[in-house]
C-alpha positions in Angstrom: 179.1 171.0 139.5 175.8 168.2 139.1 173.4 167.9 141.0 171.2 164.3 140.6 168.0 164.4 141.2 166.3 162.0 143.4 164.7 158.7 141.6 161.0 160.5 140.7 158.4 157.9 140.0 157.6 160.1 136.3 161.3 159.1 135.6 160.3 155.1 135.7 159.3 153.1 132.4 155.3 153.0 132.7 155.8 149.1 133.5 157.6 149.7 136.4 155.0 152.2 137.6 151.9 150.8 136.4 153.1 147.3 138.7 151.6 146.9 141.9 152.0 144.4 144.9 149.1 143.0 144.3 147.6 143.2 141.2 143.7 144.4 140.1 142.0 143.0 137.2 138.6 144.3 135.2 135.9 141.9 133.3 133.5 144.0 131.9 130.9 141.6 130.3 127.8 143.4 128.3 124.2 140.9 127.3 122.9 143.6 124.6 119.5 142.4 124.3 118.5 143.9 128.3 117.5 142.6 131.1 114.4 141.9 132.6 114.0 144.3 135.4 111.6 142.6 137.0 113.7 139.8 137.9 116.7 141.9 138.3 116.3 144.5 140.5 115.7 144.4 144.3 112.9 146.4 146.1 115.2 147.6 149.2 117.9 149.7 149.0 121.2 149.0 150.8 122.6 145.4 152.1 119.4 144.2 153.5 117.4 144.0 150.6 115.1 140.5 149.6 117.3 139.2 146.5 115.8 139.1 143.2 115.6 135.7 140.9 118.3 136.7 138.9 120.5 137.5 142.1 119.3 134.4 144.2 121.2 132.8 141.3 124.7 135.0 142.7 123.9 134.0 146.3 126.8 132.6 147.1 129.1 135.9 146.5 126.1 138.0 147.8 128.7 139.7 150.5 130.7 140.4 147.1 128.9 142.5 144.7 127.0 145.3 144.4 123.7 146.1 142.2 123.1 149.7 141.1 119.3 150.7 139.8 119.1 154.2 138.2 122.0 154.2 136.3 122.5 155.2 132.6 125.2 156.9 130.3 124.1 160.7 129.7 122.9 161.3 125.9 123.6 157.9 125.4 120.7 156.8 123.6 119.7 154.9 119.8 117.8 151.8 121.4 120.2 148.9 120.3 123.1 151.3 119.0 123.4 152.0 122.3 125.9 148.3 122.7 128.4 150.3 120.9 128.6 152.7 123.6 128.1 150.9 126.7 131.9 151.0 127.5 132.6 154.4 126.1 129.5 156.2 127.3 129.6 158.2 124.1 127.2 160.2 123.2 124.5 159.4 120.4 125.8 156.2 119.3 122.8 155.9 116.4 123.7 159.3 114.9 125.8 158.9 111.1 127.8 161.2 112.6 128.9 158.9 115.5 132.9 158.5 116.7 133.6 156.5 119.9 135.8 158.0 122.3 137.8 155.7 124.1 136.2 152.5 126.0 136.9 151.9 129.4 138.8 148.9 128.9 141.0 150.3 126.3 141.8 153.0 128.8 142.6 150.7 131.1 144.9 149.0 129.1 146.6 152.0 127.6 147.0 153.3 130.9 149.0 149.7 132.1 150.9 149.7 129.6 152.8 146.6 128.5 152.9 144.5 132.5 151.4 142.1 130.8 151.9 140.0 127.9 148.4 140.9 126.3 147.5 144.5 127.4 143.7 143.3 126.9 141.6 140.4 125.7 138.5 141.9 123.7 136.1 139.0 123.4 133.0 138.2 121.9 130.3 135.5 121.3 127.9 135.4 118.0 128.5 139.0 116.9 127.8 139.8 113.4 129.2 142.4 111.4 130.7 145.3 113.1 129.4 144.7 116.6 131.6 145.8 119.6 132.2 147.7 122.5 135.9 147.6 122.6 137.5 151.5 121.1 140.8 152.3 120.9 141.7 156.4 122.0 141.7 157.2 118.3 138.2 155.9 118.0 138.8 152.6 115.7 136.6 149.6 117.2 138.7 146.9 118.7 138.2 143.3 116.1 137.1 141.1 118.8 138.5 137.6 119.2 135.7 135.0 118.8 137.5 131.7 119.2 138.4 130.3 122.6 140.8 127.7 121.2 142.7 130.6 119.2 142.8 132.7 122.1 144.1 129.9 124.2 147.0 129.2 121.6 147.8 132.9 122.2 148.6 132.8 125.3 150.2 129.3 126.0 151.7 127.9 122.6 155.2 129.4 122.5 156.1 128.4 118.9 159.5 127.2 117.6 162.5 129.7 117.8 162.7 129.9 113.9 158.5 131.3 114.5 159.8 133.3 117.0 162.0 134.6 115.3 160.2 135.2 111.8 157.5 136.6 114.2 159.9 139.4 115.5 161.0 140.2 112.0 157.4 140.8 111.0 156.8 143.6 113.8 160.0 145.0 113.2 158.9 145.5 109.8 155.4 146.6 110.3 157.3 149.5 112.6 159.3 150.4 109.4 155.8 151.1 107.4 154.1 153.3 109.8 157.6 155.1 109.8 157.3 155.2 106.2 153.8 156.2 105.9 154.3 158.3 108.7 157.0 160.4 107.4 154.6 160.7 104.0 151.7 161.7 105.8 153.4 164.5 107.4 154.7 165.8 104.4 151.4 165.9 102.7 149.8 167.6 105.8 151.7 171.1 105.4 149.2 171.7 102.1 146.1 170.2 103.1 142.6 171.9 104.5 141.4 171.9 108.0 138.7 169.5 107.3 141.6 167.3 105.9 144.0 168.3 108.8 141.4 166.7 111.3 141.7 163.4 109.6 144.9 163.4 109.3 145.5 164.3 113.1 142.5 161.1 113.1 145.1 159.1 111.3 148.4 159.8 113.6 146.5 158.8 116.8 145.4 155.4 115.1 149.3 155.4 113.9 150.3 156.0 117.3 148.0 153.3 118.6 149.7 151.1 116.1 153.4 152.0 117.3 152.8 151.2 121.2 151.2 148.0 120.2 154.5 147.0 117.8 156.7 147.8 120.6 155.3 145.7 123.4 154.4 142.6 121.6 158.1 142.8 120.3 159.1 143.1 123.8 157.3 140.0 124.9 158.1 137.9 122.0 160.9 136.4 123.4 159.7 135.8 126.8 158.8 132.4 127.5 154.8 132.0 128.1 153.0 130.2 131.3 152.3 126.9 131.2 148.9 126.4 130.6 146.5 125.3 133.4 143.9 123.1 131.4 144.3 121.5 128.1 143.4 123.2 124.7 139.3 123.9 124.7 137.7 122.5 121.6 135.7 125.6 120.0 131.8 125.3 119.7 130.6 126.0 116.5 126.7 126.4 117.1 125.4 130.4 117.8 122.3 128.1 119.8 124.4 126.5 122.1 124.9 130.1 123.4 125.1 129.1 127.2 128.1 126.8 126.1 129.9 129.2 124.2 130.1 131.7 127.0 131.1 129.2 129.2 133.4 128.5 127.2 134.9 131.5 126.4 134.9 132.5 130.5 136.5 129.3 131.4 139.7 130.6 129.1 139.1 134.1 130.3 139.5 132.7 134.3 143.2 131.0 132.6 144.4 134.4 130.9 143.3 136.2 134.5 145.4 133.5 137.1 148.3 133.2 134.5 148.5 136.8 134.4 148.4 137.1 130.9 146.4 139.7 130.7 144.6 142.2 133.3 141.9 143.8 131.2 139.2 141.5 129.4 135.3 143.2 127.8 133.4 140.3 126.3 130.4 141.0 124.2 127.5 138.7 123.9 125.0 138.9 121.0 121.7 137.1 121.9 120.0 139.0 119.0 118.8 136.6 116.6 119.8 133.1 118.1 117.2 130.4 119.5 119.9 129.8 122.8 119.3 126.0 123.0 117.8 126.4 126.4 115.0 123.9 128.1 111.4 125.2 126.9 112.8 128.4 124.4 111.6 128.0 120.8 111.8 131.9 119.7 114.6 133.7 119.3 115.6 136.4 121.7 114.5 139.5 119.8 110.9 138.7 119.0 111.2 137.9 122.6 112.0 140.6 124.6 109.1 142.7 122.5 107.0 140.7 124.7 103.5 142.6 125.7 103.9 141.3 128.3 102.5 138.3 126.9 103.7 134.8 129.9 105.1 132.6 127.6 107.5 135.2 126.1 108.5 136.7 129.4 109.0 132.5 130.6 111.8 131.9 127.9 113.0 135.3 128.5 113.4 134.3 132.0 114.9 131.0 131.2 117.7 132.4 129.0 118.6 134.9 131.4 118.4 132.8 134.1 121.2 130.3 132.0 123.3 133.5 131.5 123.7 134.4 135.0 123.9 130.6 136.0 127.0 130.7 133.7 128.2 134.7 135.5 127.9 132.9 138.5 130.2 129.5 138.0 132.3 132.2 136.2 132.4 134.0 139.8 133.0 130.8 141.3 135.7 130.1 139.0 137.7 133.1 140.2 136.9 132.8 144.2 139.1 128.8 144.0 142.0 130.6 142.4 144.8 131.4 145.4 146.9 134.1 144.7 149.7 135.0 147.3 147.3 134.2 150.1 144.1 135.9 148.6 141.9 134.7 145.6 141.5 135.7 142.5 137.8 136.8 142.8 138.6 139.5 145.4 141.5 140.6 142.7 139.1 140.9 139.6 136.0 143.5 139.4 134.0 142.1 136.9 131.3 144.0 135.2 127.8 142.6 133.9 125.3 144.8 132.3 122.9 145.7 129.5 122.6 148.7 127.3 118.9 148.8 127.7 117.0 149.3 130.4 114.1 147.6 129.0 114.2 146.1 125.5 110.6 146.0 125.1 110.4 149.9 124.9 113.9 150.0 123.4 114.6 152.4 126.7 118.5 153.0 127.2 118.2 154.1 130.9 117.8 153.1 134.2 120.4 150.0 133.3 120.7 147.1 135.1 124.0 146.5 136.5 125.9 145.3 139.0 129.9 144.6 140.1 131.0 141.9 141.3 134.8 141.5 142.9 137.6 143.5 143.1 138.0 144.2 146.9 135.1 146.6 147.3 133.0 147.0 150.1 130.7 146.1 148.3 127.1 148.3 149.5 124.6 145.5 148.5 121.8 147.7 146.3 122.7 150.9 145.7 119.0 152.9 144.0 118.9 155.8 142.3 116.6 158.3 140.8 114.9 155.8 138.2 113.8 158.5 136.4 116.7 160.8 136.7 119.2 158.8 136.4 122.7 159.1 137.9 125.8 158.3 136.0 127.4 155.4 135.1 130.5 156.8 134.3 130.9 157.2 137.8 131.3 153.7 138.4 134.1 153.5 135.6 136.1 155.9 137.3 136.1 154.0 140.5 136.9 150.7 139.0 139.7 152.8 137.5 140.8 154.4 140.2 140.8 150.3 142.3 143.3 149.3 139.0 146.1 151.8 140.5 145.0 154.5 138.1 144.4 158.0 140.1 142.2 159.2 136.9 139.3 161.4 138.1 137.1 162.3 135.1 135.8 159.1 132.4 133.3 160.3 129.5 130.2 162.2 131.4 131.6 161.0 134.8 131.0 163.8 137.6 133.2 162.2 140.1 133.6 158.9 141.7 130.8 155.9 142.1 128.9 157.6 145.0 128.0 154.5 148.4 131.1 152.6 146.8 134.1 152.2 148.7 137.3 150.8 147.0 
């Protein structure tokens, strides 16, 4: 005699159980070159607090985001190196020895599995070289999609059946490689040492990443895509038109977001060397922010960071006129904006300024902690985790939950 067991929810696919009624998004957005603090943070703690330049710029959503002063990722340190971790929070990103755990979007992602047609858009403007922030669980940095007009023809241009088709037969036999290579590797790993055994074990994660990817992009292949919301943007070319490109590139973001594309999107912006084509700058940002204190650096400072969260906050305001099943699209979407440097003038890597913005909180207004000794910043990870339907309780050098945040 059988005995069924009862539908578990560990016995669903991870799509069905990842889905919820109403679904969360994450935008984590990182300007590597700091912020001025100055202009940034509030005196008062708590909702009643006088706001800042930089935030009278956000007043319109003040009821919806919250700013946090002393934050910082523990042992996260290197000065600018520290832009490679600002999603991981792993430790000593400047050391030779360095390997990135897994980024908090990438996490994200995993954990959602294929609900979407892209598990996560990984975005950036003007980087050069191997710039990122974007690591997959094995530890390889995500290759970040520069072009808005490519990333748009991702996720709208359907392509004939015969593409379609070739398309499907390309993943199907990139799935027959790794199983080759696969099945090689594992024969070579019986006689290898256990410096070579680590690598290896290195190299079936990043296979494994590989795998999960094949599978769901040959799941969606054949499903028709949305019908696209605005016409194709025309990419800008210029690293100085920086304000544009970012514009840009969030005005196709907001698209992939209310078409449900994708739930998960990190952008990286690289102001490093660029003269942003901003009214009254004529230096480029890093001589800048070593100012001395000196007015007219701290002016264009101000100017370019004042452009940049200008741009955050038509980006908000973007989100906030997209309906979705009698809410908006805003109150659906935590996004992230933040710095790896706490000031950029003494290359200091704490006491970051960041705040969230979105995503149904209750939002606290100014949340302050110890400046000097700094509470984590992981802890705010796990709770925008937690608000994407993932009960995870431990991210990197968290020690719990975002304390004074409510989801």
């Amino acid at each position: 005699m059988a005995i069924a067991l009862p539908t578990l929810e560990a016995m669903l696919p991870r799509v069905a159980r990842a889905a919820t009624p109403a679904p969360r998004r994450m935008v984590a957005i990182q300007t590597n070159m700091g912020i001025l603090p100055q202009h940034f943070f509030p005196k008062e703690a708590g909702q009643d607090y006088a706001l800042t330049p930089y935030l009278e710029i956000l007043k319109a959503h003040r009821s919806k985001f919250t700013v946090f002063s002393g934050v910082s990722h523990p042992d996260v340190d290197g000065a600018h190196e520290a832009e490679r971790a600002f999603l991981s929070a792993t430790p000593h990103p400047g050391s030779s020895a360095f390997k990135s755990t897994i980024s908090l979007d990438q996490l994200a992602a995993e954990r959602l599995g294929a609900i979407t047609r892209f598990g996560s858009f990984t975005l950036a403007i003007n980087a050069e070289g191997n710039q990122g922030m974007s690591f997959s669980r094995s530890g390889v940095k995500v290759p970040p999609e520069r072009s808005p007009a490519a990333l748009y023809r991702k996720m709208f241009l359907q392509g004939k059946t015969t593409e379609v088709e070739d398309r499907l037969a390309d993943l199907q036999r990139g799935r027959s490689l790794l199983d080759f290579v696969s099945d090689r590797a594992k024969t070579l790993n019986k006689d290898l040492s256990p410096a070579d055994r680590r690598r290896m074990d290195q190299y079936f994660s990043a296979v494994r990443d590989l795998e999960v990817q094949l599978q769901q992009a040959q799941e969606w292949e054949r499903k028709p895509k949305p019908k696209a919301p605005a016409p194709e943007p025309a990419d800008i070319a210029e690293s100085k038109k920086l304000i544009e490109r970012v514009r840009l590139m969030l005005d196709v973001v907001k698209m992939g977001l209310e078409t449900d594309s994708t739930r998960v999107v990190s952008l990286f912006i690289n102001t490093f060397s660029v003269v942003p084509e901003v009214p009254g700058v004529k230096e480029e940002t890093h001589s800048l922010t070593h100012h001395g204190n000196r007015p007219e650096s701290l002016d264009q400072l101000f100017r370019i960071e004042s452009a940049l969260f200008k741009t955050l906050g038509g980006f908000l305001d973007s989100l906030a006129g997209v309906k979705e099943e009698g809410d908006n699209l805003f109150d659906r979407t935590m996004v992230l904006y933040g710095t790896p440097m706490g000031s950029a003038n003494s290359h200091a890597n704490t006491n970051l300024p960041v705040l969230l913005a979105g995503g149904g909180f209750k939002h606290a207004g100014h949340l302050a902690f110890d400046v000097k000794k700094n509470y984590p910043l992981p802890n705010l990870y796990v709770s925008m985790l937690n608000r994407m339907g993932l009960p995870l309780d431990k991210f990197a050098s968290s020690t719990g939950t975002m304390r004074g945040l409510e989801g």
